[in-house]
Each structure stands twice: as C-alpha cells, then as structure tokens.
C-alpha positions as CSV (number, residue, x, y, z in Angstrom):
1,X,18.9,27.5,42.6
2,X,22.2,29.5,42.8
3,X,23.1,32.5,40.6
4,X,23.3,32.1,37.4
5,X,25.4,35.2,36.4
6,X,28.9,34.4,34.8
7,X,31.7,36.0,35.9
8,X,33.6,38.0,33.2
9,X,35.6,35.3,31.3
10,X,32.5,33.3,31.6
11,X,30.8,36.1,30.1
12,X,33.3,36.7,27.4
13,X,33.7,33.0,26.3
14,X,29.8,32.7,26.8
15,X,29.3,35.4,24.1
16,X,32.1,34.5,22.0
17,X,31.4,31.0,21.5
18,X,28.1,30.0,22.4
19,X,25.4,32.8,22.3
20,X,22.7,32.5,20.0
21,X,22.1,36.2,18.1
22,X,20.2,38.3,20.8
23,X,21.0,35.9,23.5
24,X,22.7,38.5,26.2
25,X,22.7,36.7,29.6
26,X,23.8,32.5,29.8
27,X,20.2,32.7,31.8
28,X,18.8,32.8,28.4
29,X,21.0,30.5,26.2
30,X,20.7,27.9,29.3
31,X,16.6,27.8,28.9
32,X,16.6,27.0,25.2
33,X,18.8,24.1,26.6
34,X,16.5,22.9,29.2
35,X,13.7,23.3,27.4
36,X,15.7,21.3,24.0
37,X,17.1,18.4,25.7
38,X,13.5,17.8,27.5
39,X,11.5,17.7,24.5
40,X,12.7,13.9,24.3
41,X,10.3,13.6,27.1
42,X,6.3,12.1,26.9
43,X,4.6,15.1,27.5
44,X,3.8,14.3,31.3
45,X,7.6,14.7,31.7
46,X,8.5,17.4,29.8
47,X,7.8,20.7,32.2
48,X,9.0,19.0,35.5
49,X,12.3,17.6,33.1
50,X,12.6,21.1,31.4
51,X,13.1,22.6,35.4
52,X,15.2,20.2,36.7
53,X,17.6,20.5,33.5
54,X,17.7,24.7,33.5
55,X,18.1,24.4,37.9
56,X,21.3,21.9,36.7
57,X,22.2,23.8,33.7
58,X,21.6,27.5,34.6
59,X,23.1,27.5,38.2
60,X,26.8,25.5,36.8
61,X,26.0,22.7,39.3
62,X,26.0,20.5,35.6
63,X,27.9,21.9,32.4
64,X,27.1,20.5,29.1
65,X,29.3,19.7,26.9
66,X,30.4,22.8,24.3
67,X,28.6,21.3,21.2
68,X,25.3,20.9,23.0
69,X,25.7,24.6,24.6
70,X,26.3,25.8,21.4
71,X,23.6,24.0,18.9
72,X,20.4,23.4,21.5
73,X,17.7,25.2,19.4
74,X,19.4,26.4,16.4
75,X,18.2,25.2,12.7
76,X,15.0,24.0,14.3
77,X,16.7,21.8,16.3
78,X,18.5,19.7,13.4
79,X,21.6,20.0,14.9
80,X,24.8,17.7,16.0
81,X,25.2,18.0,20.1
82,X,28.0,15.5,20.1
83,X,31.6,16.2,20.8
84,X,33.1,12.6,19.8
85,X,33.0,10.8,17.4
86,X,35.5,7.6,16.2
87,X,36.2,6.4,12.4
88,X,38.6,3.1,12.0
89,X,38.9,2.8,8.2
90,X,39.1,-0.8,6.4
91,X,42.2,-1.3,4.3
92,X,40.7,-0.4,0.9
93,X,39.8,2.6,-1.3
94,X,36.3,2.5,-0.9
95,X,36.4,2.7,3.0
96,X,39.5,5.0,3.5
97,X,37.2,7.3,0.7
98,X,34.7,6.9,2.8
99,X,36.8,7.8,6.1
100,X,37.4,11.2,4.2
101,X,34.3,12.0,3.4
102,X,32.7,10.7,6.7
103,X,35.1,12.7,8.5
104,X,34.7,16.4,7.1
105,X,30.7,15.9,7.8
106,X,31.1,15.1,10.9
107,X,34.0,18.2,11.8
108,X,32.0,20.3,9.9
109,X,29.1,19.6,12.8
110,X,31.4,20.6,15.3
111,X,32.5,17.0,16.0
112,X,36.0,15.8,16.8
113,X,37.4,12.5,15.0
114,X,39.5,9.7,16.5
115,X,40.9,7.4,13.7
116,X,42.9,4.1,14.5
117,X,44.3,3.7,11.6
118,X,45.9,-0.2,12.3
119,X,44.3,-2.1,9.8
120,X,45.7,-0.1,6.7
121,X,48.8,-2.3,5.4
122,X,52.0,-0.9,5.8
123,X,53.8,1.6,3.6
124,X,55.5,-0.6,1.0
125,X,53.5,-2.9,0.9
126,X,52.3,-4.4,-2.2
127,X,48.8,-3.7,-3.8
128,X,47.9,-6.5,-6.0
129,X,50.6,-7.3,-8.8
130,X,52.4,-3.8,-8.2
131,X,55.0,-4.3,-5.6
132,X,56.2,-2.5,-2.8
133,X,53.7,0.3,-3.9
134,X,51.1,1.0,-0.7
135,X,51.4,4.8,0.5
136,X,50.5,3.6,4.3
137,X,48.8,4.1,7.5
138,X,50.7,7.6,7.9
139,X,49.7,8.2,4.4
140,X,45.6,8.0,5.7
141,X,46.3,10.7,8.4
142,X,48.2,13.1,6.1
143,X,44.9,12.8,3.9
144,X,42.4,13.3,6.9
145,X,44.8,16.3,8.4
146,X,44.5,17.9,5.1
147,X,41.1,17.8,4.6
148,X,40.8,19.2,8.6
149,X,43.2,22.5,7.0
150,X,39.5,23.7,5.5
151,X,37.2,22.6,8.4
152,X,35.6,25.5,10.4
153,X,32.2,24.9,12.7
154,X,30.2,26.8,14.8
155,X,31.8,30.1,15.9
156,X,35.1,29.3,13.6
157,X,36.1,26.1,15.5
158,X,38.5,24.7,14.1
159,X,39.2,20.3,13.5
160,X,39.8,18.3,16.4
161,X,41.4,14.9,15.4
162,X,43.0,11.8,17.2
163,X,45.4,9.5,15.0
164,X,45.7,5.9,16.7
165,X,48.4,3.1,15.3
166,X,49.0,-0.1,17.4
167,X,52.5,-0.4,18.8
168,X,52.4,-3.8,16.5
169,X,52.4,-2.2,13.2
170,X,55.0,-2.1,10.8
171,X,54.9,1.8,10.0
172,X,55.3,2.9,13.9
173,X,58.6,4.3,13.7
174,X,57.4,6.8,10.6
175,X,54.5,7.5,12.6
176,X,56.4,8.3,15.8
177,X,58.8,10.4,13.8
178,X,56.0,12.4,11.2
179,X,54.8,15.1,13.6
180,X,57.9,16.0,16.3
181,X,60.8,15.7,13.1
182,X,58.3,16.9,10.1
183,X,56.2,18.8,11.7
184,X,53.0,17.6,9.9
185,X,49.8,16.4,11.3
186,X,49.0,19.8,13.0
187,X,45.2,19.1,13.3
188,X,45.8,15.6,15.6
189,X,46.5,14.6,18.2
190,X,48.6,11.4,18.1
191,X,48.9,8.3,20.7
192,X,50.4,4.3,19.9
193,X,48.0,1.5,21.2
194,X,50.0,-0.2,23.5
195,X,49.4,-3.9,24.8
196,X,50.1,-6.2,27.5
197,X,52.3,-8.1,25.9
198,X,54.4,-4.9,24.5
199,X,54.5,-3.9,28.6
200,X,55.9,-7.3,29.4
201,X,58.6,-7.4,26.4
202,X,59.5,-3.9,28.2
203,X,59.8,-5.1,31.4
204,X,61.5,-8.2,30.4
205,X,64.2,-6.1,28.2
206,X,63.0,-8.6,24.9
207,X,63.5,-7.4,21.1
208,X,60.3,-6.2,19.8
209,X,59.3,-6.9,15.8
210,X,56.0,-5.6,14.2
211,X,53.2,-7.4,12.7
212,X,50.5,-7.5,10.1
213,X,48.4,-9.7,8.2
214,X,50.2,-12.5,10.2
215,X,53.4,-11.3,8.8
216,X,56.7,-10.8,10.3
217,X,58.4,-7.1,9.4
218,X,62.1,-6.0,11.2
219,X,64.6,-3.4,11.0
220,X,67.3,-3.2,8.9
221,X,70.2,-0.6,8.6
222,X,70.4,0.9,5.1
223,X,73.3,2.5,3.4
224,X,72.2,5.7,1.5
225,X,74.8,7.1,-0.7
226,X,74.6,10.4,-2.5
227,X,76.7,13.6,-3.8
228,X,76.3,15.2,-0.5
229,X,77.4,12.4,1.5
230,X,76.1,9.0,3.0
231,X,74.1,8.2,5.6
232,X,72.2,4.9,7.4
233,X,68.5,4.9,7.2
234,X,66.5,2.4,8.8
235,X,63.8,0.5,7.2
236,X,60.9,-1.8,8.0
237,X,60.9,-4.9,5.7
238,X,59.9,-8.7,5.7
239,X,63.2,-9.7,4.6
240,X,66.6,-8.0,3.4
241,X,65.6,-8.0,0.2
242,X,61.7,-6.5,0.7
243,X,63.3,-4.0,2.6
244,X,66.2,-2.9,0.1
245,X,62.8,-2.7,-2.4
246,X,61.1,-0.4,0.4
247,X,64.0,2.0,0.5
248,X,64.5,2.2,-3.4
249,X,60.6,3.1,-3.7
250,X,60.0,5.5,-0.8
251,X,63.7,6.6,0.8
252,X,65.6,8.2,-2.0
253,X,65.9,12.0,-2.2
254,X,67.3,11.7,-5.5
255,X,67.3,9.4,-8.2
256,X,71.1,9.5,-8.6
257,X,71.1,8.0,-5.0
258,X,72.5,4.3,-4.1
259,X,71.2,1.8,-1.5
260,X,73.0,-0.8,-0.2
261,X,71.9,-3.2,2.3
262,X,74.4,-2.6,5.9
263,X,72.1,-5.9,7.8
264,X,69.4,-6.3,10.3
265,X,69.1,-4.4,13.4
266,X,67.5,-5.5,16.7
267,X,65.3,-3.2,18.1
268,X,64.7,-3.5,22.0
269,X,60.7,-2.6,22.9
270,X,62.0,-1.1,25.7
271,X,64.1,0.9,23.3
272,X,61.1,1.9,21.6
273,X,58.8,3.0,24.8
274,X,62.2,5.2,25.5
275,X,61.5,6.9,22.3
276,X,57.9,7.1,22.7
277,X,58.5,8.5,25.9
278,X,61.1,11.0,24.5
279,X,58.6,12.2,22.3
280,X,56.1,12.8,24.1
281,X,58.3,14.8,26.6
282,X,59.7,17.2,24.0
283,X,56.3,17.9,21.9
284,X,53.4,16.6,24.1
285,X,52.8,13.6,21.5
286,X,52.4,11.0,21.3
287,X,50.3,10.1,24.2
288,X,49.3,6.2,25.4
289,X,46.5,4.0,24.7
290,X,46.2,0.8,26.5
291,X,43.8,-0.8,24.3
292,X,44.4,-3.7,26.3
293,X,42.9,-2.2,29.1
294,X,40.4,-0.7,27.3
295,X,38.7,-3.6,26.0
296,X,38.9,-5.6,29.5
297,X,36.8,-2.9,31.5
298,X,34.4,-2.1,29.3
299,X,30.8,-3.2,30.1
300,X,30.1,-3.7,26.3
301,X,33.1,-6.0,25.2
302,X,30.5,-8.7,23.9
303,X,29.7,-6.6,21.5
304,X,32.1,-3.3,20.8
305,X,35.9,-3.3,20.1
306,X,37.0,-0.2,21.6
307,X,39.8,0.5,18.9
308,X,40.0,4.7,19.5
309,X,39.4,7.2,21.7
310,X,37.9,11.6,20.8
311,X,40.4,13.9,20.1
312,X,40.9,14.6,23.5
313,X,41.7,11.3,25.0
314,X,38.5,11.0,27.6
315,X,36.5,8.1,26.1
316,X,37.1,5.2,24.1
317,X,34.7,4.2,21.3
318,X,34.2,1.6,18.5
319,X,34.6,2.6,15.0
320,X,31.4,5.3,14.0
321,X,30.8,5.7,17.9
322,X,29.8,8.5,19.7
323,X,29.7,10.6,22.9
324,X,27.6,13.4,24.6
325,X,29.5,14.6,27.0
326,X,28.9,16.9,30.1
327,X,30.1,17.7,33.4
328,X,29.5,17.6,37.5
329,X,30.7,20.7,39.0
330,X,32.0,19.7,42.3
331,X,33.3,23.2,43.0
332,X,29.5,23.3,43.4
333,X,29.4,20.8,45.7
334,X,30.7,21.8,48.7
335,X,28.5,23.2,51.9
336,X,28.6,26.9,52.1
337,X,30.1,26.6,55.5
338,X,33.2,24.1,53.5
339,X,32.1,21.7,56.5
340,X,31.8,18.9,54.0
341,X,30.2,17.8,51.0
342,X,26.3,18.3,49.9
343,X,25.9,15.0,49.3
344,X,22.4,15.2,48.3
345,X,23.3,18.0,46.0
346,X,25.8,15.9,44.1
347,X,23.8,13.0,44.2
348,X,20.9,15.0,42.3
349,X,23.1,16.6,39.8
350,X,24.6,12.9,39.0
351,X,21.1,11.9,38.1
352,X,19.4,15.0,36.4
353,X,22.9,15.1,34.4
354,X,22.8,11.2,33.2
355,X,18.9,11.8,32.0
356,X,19.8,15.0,30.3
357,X,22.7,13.1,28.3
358,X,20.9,10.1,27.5
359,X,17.9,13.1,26.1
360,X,20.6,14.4,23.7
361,X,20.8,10.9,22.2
362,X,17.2,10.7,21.6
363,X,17.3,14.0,20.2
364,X,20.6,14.3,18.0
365,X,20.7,15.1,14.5
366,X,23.6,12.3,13.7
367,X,26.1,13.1,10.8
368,X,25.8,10.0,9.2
369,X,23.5,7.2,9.4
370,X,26.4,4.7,11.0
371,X,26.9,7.2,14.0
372,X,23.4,6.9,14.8
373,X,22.7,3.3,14.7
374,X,26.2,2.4,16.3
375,X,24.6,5.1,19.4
376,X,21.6,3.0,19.7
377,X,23.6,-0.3,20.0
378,X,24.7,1.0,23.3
379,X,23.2,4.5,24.1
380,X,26.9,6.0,25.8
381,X,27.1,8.6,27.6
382,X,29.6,10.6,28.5
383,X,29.2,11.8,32.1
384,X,32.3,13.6,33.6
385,X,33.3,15.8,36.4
386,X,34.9,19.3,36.6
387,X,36.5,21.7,39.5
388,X,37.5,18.7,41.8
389,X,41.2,21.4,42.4
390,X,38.4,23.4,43.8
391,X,36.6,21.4,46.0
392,X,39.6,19.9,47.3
393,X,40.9,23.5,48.0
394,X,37.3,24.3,49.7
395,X,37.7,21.3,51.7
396,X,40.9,21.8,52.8
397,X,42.2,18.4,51.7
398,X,45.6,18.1,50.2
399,X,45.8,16.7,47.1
400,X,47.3,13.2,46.8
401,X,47.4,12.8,50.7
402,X,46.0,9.7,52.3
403,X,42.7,12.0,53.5
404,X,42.6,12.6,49.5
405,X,42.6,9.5,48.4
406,X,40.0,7.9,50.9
407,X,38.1,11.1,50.3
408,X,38.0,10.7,46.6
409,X,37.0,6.5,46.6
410,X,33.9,7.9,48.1
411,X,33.0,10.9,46.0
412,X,33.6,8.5,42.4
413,X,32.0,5.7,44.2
414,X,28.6,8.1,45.0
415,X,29.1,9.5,41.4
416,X,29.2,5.8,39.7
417,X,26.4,4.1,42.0
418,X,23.9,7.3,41.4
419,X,24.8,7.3,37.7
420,X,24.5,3.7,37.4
421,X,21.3,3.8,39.4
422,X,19.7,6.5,37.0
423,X,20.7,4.8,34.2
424,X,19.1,1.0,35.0
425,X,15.6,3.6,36.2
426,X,16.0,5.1,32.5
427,X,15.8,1.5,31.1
428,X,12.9,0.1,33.2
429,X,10.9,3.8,32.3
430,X,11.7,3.5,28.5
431,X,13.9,0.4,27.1
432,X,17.5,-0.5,27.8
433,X,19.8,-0.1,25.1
434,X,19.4,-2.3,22.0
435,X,22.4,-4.9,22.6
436,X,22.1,-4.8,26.5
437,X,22.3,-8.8,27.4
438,X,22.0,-8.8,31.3
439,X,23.7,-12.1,31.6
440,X,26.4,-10.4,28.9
441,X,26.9,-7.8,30.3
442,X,27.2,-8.7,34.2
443,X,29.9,-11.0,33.0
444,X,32.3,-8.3,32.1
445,X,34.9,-7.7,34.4
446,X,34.2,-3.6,35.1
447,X,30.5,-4.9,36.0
448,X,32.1,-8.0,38.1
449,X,33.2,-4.9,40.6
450,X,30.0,-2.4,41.2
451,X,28.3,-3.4,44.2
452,X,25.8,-5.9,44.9
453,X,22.9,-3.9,45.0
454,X,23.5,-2.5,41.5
455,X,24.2,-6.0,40.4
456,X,21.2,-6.6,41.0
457,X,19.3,-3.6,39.9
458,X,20.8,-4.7,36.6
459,X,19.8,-8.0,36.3
C-alpha cells in the first residue's frame, strides 16, 4: 500500500475539517472509515472488506467524498454520509412547507440541496378567487436561501444549494435577473433547464413564449410613470390586460406610480440564451441543464424523472434523491517509471470504490424517511474520478491532443466496464436494486451502448 502521510495542506485541511477529537494522522481517521463502511458486510466479509477499503482509502488511490470522511464513526454511527441530495416542491403550501423544513434537516447533516423549482405557478398568478396574487417560483428560492443564512454543519460548513427553473416558465426573466442585478440568492447556485426544442428555436432564430399549466404567457413593454421620471418595464402576462394587472400588483415602487400598457414584445430564444450566456460570463451564473439530455441517458428513465442536479452540478437526481459520492485518484495511477498506466491498479480501485459506495447506502442514517426510500428504488452511486491534469502531466500526453482523446476513451471505458462489472457482482451476491427491470432497463438508450458482454452480465 503507498504512504499514507499527507502533505501539509492535506494535513491542514485534514485537521481542519475532518479530524475526529484526538485523531492526529489521516492514518487514523482513514481506519474508522474502513472499518465503518465495512460493517454493512455479513461477517465473513467484514475483515477482508475493512482491508481492502483502508488499502483504497488510506493510501489516496480512492477518496471519499467529504461528508463520509467527516461523519464515519461519529454519534455511534447515526450519521448522514451523503453529499447530495434533490427536493422539487409541488405547487402548494403544504409541500413548498415541507420543502423548507425538509431542506434545513438535510443542510443541517451536511447535505447540499438541488431544488427545481418549475412546477410552482408563476408570480402573478392567481390563487383561488384572489387574482394576480401568487408570490412565485423565485419567491420559493428567496425562502429556502434564507433559511440556508442560519445553516452551519460539521466543522462550520456552511449551505450548499442548487436553484433549477425550466427555460419554459413564465418567471425566467426574474429569475435570470434576481442574483447578477439584486444580488440575492447568495447560498445557490443557479442554472435554467434547457430543452431540445428551446436549442432548435435558437438555432432556427424563432420567438420563444413561456408556458405553464398549458397556458400561454408573453412579454409586454410597460410604461412606468413616476415623480422621478418614466421608464419601460417588461412583464410576463397571458394577455395585455393580465399583464397590466401583474405590474399594478408586483412592479410599482410607489403607490403614486402610473402604468400604462406600451404593447407586446417579441422575445427571440436566441435573444434569451444571449442573455443567459451574458450572465453567466459576468457572475459565473447561471449555469445549463439539459434536462433533455438528462432524462434520455439515464438507465433509470422507466422509473425516475431526473428534474435537478447537487449543488455542485455533478449528478442529476429525482426529487428526494441522493448521492454518495467518492473519487478514483488517477494521479495514483500511473507506473512509477510514468511508462504507462497500472491498469490493474485502477481496475482494483474502480471496484473496491463501487462496493464501498454502495456500503454507505446500506449504512446511512437518511434525513428524512423520503431520501431513504427514493435510495433504495435505485441504490445510486456516485463514483467519480480526480487528478486526471496529473496523470496526463505524468504521462506526458497533452491535453486535448488526438493521443489525449484516444487515451482517455480507454481510461473511462475501463472505469465504466469495471464499475459496471462490480456493480451487476454486488446484485447477484446480495439483491439488485428494488425497481431494477432487466428488460427496462436494457431498453434505455445509455444501456443500448455498454458492450455486449455487460449486456449480458445484466440480463
């Protein structure tokens, strides 16, 4: 096994943010991991498991991810080891409530939060009898990033939040405009759901109009006349009139102001990716989700509508899913010599690393009781890779040259087929997860590409 001695930032963040009181050396911290995740083994499994976890964990060659580094043996092992976690709230008190509250237990267990929030109805909207009166999707988020102001976990981490709204919805401009011009929403993160059909109207230079409930909302340009001056403001509205309500209920700074309708105006959804893309430039937000895309390569689309991704953008997830994640080192992965890659190395480290992941499932203390059951639908894991600059660099391969790319179709294809191959010898040892539907799930068109062999395995 190779060292396992950090070197001083290692050391620093190791103590800073991880170490158990007493816990000196990451040799330490990394055996109450081990010896944690492989107590989800029968007890024939457990000592040779516990090994081949600390000889993964201890030497760097696999890196768990931070919240199972940091909460592997504490409170008697009632702890959350997840780092992801998605809520998509229902359009109505009780589950946007329930959002809230679902939300702070799981930050305060060190979770982060995606939230597509694409089913609330639009700002303006009418609630009942009481017209034009909904606060809107943005609304939700302002609620949830206030909330996150009070959240601290572990070693004082702070909330990690994702907001999602569909590039269809009728509040997208306020959304896009909320955290670069207002500088709110300071705990998320922020990225439109695109679609296919948005990409075409882009390239095909078409007017774009947003949607809910089957309903048809535009622009229109709004006169807004006060002491200091006028100006046009734009609003979203079903008609002329619904938006003219719209503006007198949400858009006046003062109540002395006047609103007159100017007309409709055409907004080009290649206009809007500009500003999107403007956006993103100056503040880093929003980013993209193709949920499009999304959905069509999952292996789980019979079942699971991916409608968010984690705070950090690495997984998608239905609404109450869940990800542990951890890491391949491939810095680690490289002969000695830099003559090539240990292939047997990585291929072991693939493996010990899927088993270990799919352990912390068994073993997770779940924030809420909809977490855990939507993790045994489908048992996801999040298996990732780190330091691929620095095996490049070791290699002497030049990123994004043709030798790079043919290199790396071989390194993710060995990583998929031995993670893939663990994970089908996991479900014949103990039981496949609880919606797997071979027939299903072979049908799905990610599945449609792996290779024969692990076609077969499958089935």
């Amino acid at each position: 096994m190779a060292n396992t001695t950090l070197n001083k930032l290692g050391q620093e963040i190791f103590e800073t943010r991880y170490a158990y009181p007493g816990e000196t050396k990451w040799a330490e911290r990394a055996k109450v991991i081990a010896k944690t995740i492989a107590s989800a083994e029968i007890d024939e499994e457990k000592e040779k498991a516990e090994k081949h976890f600390y000889d993964a964990v201890g030497s760097g060659d696999f890196i768990p991810g931070g919240r199972i580094i940091f909460g592997a043996g504490r409170n008697r092992g009632n702890h959350n080891l997840l780092n992801c976690y998605v809520i998509v709230p229902e359009d109505s008190v009780d589950s946007i409530g329930k959002t809230i509250q679902d939300m702070y237990k799981i930050s305060c267990a060190g979770g982060g939060v995606g939230f597509n929030v694409s089913k609330i109805r639009p700002r303006g909207d009418d609630i009942g009898s009481v017209l034009n009166s909904a606060p809107g999707s943005v609304s939700v988020l302002q609620m949830i990033n206030e909330v996150g102001e009070h959240v601290r976990a572990g070693k004082n981490r702070r909330t990690a939040l994702m907001g999602i709204l569909n590039i269809t919805h009728p509040d997208l401009l306020e959304f896009l405009s909320v955290k670069l011009d207002q500088g709110q929403l300071n705990n998320f993160n922020i990225s439109v759901a695109i679609t296919d059909r948005f990409l075409e109207a882009v390239e095909l230079g078409e007017d774009w109009y947003f949607t809910f409930n089957n309903k048809e909302y535009h622009l229109y340009d709004i006169e807004r006349k006060s002491k200091e001056g006028s100006e046009i403001i734009r609003v979203v509205g079903l008609d002329a009139d619904d938006a003219l309500r719209r503006a007198n209920a949400f858009h006046k700074v003062s109540f002395t102001d006047e609103l007159d309708m100017v007309g409709p105006r055409d907004i080009k959804a290649r206009d809007l990716w500009d500003t999107i893309w403007k956006n993103s430039v100056e503040s880093g937000d929003p980013g993209i989700y193709n949920i499009d895309l999304a959905n069509k390569y999952t292996n789980v689309s019979y079942f699971e509508k991916l409608d968010s991704t984690n705070p950090c953008g690495e997984i998608s997830l239905p609404s109450y899913g869940n990800c542990c994640l951890g890491n391949v080192n491939l810095s680690h992965m490289v002969l000695e010599d830099g003559s090539g890659v240990d292939w047997k190395r990585l291929a072991k480290t693939v493996r010990t690393g899927v088993r270990f992941l799919d352990n912390v499932l068994t073993i997770n203390a779940f924030p809420t009781p909809e977490c855990k059951s939507v993790a045994e639908k489908s048992r996801r894991i999040g298996l990732g890779v780190t330091g691929l600059h620095y095996m490049l660099i070791k290699l002497g391969i030049p990123y994004g040259s043709e030798k790079c790319l043919e290199f790396l179709e071989r390194l993710f294809a060995t990583i998929r087929d031995e993670a893939y191959k663990m994970s089908i010898y996991l479900a014949r040892d103990k039981a496949p997860f609880s919606e797997f539907d071979s027939k299903k799930y072979l049908n799905e068109e990610f599945a449609k590409t792996l290779p024969a062999r692990i076609r077969m395995l499958i089935k």
